[in-house]
N, C-alpha and C positions, 0 to 999 in steps of 0.2 A: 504494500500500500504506500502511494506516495503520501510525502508533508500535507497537499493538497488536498486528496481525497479524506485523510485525517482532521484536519482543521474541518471543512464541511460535514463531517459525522460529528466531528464536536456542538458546531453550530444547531446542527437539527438536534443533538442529544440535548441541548439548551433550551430551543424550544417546546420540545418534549417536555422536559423538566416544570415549566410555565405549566405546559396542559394537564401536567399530574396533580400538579400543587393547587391548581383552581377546581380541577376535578373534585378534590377532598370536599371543598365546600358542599361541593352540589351530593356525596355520598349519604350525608344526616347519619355519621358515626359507620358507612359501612352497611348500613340496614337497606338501604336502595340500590338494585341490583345493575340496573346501567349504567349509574354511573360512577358503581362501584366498581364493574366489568372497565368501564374506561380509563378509571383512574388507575388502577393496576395492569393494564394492559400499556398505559403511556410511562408509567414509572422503568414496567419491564425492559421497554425499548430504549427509553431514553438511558437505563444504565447497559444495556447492549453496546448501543453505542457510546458509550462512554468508553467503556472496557475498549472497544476496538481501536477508540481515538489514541487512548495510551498507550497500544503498540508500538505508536509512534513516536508521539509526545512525550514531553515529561508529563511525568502522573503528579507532582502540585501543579503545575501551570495547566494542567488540563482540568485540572480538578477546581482549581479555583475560577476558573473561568466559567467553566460549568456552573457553578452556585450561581457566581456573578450575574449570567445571563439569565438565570432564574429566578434568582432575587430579584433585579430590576423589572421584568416581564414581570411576574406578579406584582408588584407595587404597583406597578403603571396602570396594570388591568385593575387592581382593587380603587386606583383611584376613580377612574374613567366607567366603572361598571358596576361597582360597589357603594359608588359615590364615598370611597373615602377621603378624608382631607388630603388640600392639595394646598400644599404649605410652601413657600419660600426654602425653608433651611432642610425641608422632606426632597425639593427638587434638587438643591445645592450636595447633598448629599450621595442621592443616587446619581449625580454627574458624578462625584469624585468615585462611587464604584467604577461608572463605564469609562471613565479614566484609568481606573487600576486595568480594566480588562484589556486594555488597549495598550497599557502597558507592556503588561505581561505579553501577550501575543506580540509586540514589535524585538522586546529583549529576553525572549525565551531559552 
C-alpha cells in the first residue's frame, strides 16, 4: 500500500469515526436496533481502516489524527444539528485541533 492510498483510509476511517460517534446518540443506550446495527457497523470499519492506515503510518500520528478528525466532525455536527452552543473560544479551539492535524500530517 502506498503513503497515499494510507493517508485516504485514514481520512475515510475519520469520517467513519464522526458517523459512529453520532450514531451513539441516535442508539437510546443500544436498545434500538438500527441504529444500533449502524453505529457498530461504522465503528467496525472505521477501526478496519485504521489498522490498515498504520501499516503504513506511524501509529501516534495516525492515531491522533484519527481522534482529531472525529472530535472536530462531531462538535461541528453537535453544533449545527444538535443546536449546540456555538461559542467564540468553542471555535478558536477546535481550529487549534485542525491545526494540530495539519501539523502532524505535514511533519510526520
Amino acid at each position: 500500500m502506498t503513503t497515499t492510498v494510507a493517508w485516504l483510509l485514514l481520512v475515510i476511517a475519520g469520517l467513519l469515526e464522526i458517523a459512529w460517534a453520532i450514531g451513539i446518540k441516535y442508539t437510546d443506550g443500544f436498545t434500538r436496533l438500527l441504529p444500533s446495527l449502524f453505529t457498530v457497523g461504522t465503528a467496525t470499519a472505521s477501526f478496519f481502516l485504521l489498522a490498515q492506515a498504520v501499516k503504513v503510518l506511524p501509529v501516534g500520528t495516525a492515531y491522533a489524527i484519527w481522534v482529531g478528525i472525529g472530535a472536530v466532525g462531531v462538535a461541528i455536527f453537535g453544533m449545527f444539528v444538535f443546536h449546540e452552543p456555538i461559542q467564540g473560544m468553542r471555535i478558536f479551539f477546535l481550529a487549534l485541533v485542525i491545526t494540530g492535524i495539519i501539523g502532524l500530517k505535514m511533519y510526520r
